[in-house]
C-alpha positions, -999 to +999 in steps of 0.1 A: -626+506-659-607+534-668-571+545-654-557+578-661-519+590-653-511+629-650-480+646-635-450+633-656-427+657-674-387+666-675-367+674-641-332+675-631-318+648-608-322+660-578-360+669-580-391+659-577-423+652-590-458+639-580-478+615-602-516+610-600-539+582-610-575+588-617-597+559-611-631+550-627-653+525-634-648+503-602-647+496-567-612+521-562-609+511-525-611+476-527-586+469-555-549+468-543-530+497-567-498+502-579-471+518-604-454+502-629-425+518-648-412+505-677-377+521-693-365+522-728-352+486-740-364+472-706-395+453-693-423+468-671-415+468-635-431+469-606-418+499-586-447+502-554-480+493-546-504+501-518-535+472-511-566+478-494-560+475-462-533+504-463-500+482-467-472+496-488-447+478-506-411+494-525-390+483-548-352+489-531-343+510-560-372+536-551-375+529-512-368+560-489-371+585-521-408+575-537-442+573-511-475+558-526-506+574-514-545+572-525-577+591-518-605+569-516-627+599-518-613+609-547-605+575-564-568+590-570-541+576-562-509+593-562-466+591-562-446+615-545-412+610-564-385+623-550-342+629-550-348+617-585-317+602-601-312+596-640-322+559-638-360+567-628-361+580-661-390+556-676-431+556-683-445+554-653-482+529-652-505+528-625-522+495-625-549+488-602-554+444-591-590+432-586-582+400-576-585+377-611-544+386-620-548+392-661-520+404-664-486+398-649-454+420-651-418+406-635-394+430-656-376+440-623-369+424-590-408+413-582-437+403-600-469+423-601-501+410-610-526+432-626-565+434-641-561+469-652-534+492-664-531+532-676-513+545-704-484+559-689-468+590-678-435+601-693-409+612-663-376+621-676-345+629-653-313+647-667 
């Protein structure tokens, strides 16, 4: 299983940017997905996720300015970031959850259970 994050870079507050998440290795549309982010000196937190049936999920600091979307077709998944504020500054994870829960991250608000995780993304707002 393979997870790969593209799309991060530098952008004023303000802006936006659009993360992607290619998927390999697996089943893509039957795994629940989601992003992680993790900023410096802080844990890993869970910031949105999307499950198979379509439901969505935000974290309250992200809701109404961040959308989750994926492309079965394309095994991709993607997150449209936008009105980005100093504080989203962080790496950004997409984690994808088969079911068996390795892996468990509660640095924020919720807790989000995980089999397999990317590398990251840098996004940095200024």
């Amino acid at each position: 299983v393979q997870l790969v994050e593209s799309g991060g870079g530098s952008v004023q507050a303000g802006g936006s940017l659009r993360l992607s998440c290619a998927a390999s290795g697996y089943t893509y549309s039957r795994y629940s997905m989601g992003w992680l982010r993790q900023a410096p000196g802080k844990g890993r937190e869970l910031v949105t996720y999307i499950n198979s049936a379509g439901s969505r999920f935000y974290a309250d600091s992200v809701k109404g300015r961040f959308t989750i979307s994926k492309d079965n077709a394309k095994n991709t998944l993607y997150l449209q970031m936008n009105s980005l504020k100093p504080e989203d500054t962080a790496i950004y994870y997409c984690a994808a959850y088969g079911g068996a829960g390795r892996f468990r991250d509660c640095g924020g608000d919720y807790c989000y259970a995980y089999d397999y995780r990317g590398q990251g993304t840098q996004v940095t707002v200024s």
